[in-house]
C-alpha positions in Angstrom: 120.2 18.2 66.9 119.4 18.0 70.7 118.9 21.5 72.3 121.8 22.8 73.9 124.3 20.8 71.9 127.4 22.6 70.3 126.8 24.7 67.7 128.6 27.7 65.6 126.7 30.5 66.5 128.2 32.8 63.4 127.7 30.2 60.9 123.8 29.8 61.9 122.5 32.8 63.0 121.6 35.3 60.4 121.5 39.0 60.2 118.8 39.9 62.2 120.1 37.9 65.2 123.4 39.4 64.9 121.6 42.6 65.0 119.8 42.3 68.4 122.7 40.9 69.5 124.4 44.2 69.0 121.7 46.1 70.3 122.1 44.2 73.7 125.6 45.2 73.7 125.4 48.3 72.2 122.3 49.8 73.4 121.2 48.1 76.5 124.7 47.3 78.0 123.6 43.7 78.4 126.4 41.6 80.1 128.6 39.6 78.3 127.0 36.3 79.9 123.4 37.4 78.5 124.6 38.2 75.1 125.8 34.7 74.8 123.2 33.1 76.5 120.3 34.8 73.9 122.6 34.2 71.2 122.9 30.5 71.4 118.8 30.3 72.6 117.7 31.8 69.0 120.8 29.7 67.3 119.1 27.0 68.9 115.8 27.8 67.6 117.1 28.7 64.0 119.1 25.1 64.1 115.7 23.5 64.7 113.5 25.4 62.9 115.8 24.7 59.6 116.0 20.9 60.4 112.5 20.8 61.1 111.3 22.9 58.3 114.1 22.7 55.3 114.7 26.8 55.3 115.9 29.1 58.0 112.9 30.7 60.2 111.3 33.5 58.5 111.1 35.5 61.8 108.5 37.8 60.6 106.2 35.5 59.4 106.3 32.7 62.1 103.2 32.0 64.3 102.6 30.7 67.6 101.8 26.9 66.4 105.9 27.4 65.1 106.7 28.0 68.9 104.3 25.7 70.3 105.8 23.1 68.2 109.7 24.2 69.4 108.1 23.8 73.1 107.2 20.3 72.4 110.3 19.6 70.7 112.4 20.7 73.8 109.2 18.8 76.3 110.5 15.9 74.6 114.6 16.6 75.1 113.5 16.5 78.9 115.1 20.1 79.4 114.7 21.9 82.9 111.9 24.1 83.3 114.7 27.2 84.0 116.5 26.1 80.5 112.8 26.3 78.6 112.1 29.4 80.1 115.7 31.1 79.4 115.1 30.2 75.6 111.5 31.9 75.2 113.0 34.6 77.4 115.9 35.2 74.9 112.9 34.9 71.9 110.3 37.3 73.7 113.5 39.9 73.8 114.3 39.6 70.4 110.7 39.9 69.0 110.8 42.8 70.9 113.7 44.2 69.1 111.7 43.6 66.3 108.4 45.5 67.3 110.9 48.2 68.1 112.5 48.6 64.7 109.1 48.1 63.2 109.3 45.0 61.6 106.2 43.5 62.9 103.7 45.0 65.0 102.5 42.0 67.3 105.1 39.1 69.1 104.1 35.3 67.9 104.9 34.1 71.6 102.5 36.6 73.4 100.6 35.2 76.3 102.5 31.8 75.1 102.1 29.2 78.2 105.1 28.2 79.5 106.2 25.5 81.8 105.7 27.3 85.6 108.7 27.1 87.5 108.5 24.9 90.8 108.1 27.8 93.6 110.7 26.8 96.4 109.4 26.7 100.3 111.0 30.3 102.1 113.7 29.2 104.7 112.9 30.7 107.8 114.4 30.6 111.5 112.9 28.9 114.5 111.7 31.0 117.3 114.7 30.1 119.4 117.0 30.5 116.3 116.1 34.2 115.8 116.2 34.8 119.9 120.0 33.7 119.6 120.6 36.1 116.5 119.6 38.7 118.4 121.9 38.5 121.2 124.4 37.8 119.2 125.6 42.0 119.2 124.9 41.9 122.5 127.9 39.2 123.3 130.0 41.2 121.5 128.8 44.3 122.9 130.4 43.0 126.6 133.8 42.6 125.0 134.1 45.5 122.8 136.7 47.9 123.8 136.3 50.8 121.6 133.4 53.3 121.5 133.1 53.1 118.0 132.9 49.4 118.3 130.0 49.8 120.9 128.0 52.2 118.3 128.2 49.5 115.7 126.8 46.8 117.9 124.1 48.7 119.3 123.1 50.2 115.4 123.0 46.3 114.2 120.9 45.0 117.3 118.6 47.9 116.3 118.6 46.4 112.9 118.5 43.0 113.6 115.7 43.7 116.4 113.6 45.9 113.2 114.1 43.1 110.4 112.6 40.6 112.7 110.1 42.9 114.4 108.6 44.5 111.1 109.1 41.8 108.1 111.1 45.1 105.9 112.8 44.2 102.7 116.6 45.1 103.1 115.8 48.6 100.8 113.2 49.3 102.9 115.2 49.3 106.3 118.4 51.2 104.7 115.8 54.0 103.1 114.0 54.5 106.7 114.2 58.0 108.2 113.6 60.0 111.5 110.4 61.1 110.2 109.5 57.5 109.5 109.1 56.5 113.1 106.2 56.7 115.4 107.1 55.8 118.9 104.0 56.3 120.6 102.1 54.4 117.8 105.0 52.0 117.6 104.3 52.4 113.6 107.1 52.8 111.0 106.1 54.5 107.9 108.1 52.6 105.2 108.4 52.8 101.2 108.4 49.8 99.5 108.5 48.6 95.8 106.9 50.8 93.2 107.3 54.0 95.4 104.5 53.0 97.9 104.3 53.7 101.7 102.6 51.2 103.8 102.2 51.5 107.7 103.9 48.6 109.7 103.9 47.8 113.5 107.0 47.8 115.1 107.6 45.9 118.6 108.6 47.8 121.5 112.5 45.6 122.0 113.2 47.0 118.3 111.9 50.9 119.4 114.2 50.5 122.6 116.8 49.3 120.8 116.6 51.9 118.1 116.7 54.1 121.1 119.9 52.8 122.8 121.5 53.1 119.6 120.6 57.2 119.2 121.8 57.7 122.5 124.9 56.2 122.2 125.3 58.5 118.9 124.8 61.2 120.5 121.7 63.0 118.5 118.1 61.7 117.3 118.1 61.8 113.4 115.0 63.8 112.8 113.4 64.9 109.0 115.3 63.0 106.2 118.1 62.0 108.2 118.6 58.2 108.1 117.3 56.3 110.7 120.3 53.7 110.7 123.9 55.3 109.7 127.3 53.7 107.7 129.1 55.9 110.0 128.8 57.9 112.8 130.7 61.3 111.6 128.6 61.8 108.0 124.8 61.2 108.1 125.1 58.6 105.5 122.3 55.6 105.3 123.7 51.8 105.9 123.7 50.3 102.6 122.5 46.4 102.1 126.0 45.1 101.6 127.2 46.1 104.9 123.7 44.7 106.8 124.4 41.6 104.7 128.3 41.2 106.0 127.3 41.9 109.4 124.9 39.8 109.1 127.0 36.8 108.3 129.0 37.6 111.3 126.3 37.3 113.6 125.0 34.0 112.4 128.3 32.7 112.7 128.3 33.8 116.4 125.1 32.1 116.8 125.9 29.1 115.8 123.6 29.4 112.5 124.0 28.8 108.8 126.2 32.0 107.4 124.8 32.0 104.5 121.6 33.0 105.1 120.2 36.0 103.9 118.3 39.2 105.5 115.6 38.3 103.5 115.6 34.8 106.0 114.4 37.4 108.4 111.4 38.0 106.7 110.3 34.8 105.9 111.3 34.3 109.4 108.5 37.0 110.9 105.4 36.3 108.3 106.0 32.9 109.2 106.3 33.2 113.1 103.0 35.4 112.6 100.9 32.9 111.2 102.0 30.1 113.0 100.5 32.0 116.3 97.2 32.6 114.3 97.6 35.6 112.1 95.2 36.1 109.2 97.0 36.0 105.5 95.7 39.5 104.3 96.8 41.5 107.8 100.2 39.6 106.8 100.0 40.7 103.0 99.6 44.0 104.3 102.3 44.0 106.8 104.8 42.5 104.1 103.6 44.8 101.3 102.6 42.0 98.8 100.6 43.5 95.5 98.9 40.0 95.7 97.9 37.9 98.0 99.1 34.6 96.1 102.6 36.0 97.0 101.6 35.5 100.6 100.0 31.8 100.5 103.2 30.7 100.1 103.9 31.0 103.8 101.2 28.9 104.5 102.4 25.9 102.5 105.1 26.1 105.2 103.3 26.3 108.3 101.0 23.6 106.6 103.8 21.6 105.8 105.4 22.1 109.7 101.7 21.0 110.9 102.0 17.6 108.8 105.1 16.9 110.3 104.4 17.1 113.7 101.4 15.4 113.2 103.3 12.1 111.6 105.5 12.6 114.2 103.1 12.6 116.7 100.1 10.6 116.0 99.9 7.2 117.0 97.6 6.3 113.7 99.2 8.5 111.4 
């Protein structure tokens, strides 16, 4: 039976599947989708495993050759990469479900090689792209008729300006605070994954900006207080959704895809930062990257930018 193909999941699974699928539900509030997506992986496996082997899989028992063989199995059925890995994702949960209820002490697919998923090239704006993004506030800001309008524009240029300026995750920017900023330094003090502060330059368009935008609130959000507010009246942080559908906006107004992402930003600055010469670990650092193999991927575009200008350029190429 092909992977994937039809099958009665309460016919072939047995008890212990049924089990952790009731734990997902039950006990981890797993979505509806992932319940049936790790249901029919290990009625897949079982379906194979039976076929292959005349008798049901003895989950306990079973070794890693059993899953290296079910790898080569679906190798051969040409399945995506994504599909592969959602399968030995659905097993390595369930034998975890296992360890847990003390049925066996060690997983069979432990440090079990998988098919490495192909890692897409970041999208990223052009210089003159992200210039017309950031005026894009500042258009409306000229026909905006209401003070409360005004605020708004001037808060998202600051944002805008501080995304592209600093390379901060979309968290990172909605948890900045007063305290956070260092205008004379031009330094933000920023909290990033796993609870850790990093220090990041900040140009001096996004600190002006950041300025305009306090003035026209009337105070300077100092200690705790959020450095960029929902609303004016409560001293309430902008949360990502919002950035993200003003976003959209201004792209719109600019001409640009709509669908981009804040995160675009980001790629956008590491990306603008080595193209004029950066070194990868000063941009590792400024991005907050663990590793630095998270950063190299920048430079597989500005590589692959250099290429084509160079087949577009030289006469022998």
């Amino acid at each position: 039976m092909p992977p994937g193909a039809e099958t009665s999941p309460l016919e072939d699974a047995d008890a212990q599947i049924d089990q952790f699928i009731d734990y997902l539900a039950a006990e981890r509030a797993a979505s509806t989708y992932t319940c049936r997506n790790y249901l029919q992986a290990l009625t897949d496996f079982h379906g194979w495993f039976s076929q292959e082997r005349g008798q049901p899989p003895p989950w306990t028992r079973l070794e890693r050759d059993d899953f290296r063989g079910y790898l080569r199995y679906l190798g051969r059925h040409q399945l995506s990469r994504s599909a592969i890995r959602l399968r030995f994702s659905a097993l390595r949960s369930f034998y975890k479900f296992l360890i847990r209820r003390g049925r066996i002490t060690q997983s069979p697919i432990k440090n079990l090689a998988l098919p490495k998923m192909p890692r897409p090239l970041p999208k990223f704006l052009s210089l003159p792209q992200v210039l017309d993004l950031l005026n894009a506030p500042l258009q409306e800001l000229t026909r905006a008729a209401s003070q409360r309008n005004q605020l708004s524009l001037l808060r998202d240029t600051a944002i805008l300006e501080t995304f592209y300026s600093s390379g901060l995750r979309i968290s990172e920017l909605c948890g900045l605070r007063g305290e956070d900023i260092d205008f004379s330094g031009q330094v933000l003090r920023v909290r990033g994954k796993g609870k850790k502060e990093r220090l990041v330059q900040v140009g001096q368009p996004a600190l002006d900006s950041i300025r305009n935008y306090w003035q026209s609130l009337g105070r300077s959000p100092v200690g705790a207080e959020p450095v960029f507010l929902a609303k004016s009246a409560r001293p309430e942080p902008i949360q990502p959704r919002l950035i993200q559908l003003r976003l959209k906006r201004y792209l719109a107004l600019a001409g640009l895809d709509p669908s981009l992402t804040p995160h675009k930003l980001r790629h956008s600055f590491a990306t603008h930062l080595l193209d004029a010469g950066a070194d990868l670990r000063s941009v590792q650092e400024l991005l907050g990257h663990a590793h630095l193999v998270t950063t190299q991927i920048y430079t597989h575009v500005t590589t692959e930018r250099l290429k084509q200008a160079y087949e577009a350029a030289h006469p022998h190429a």
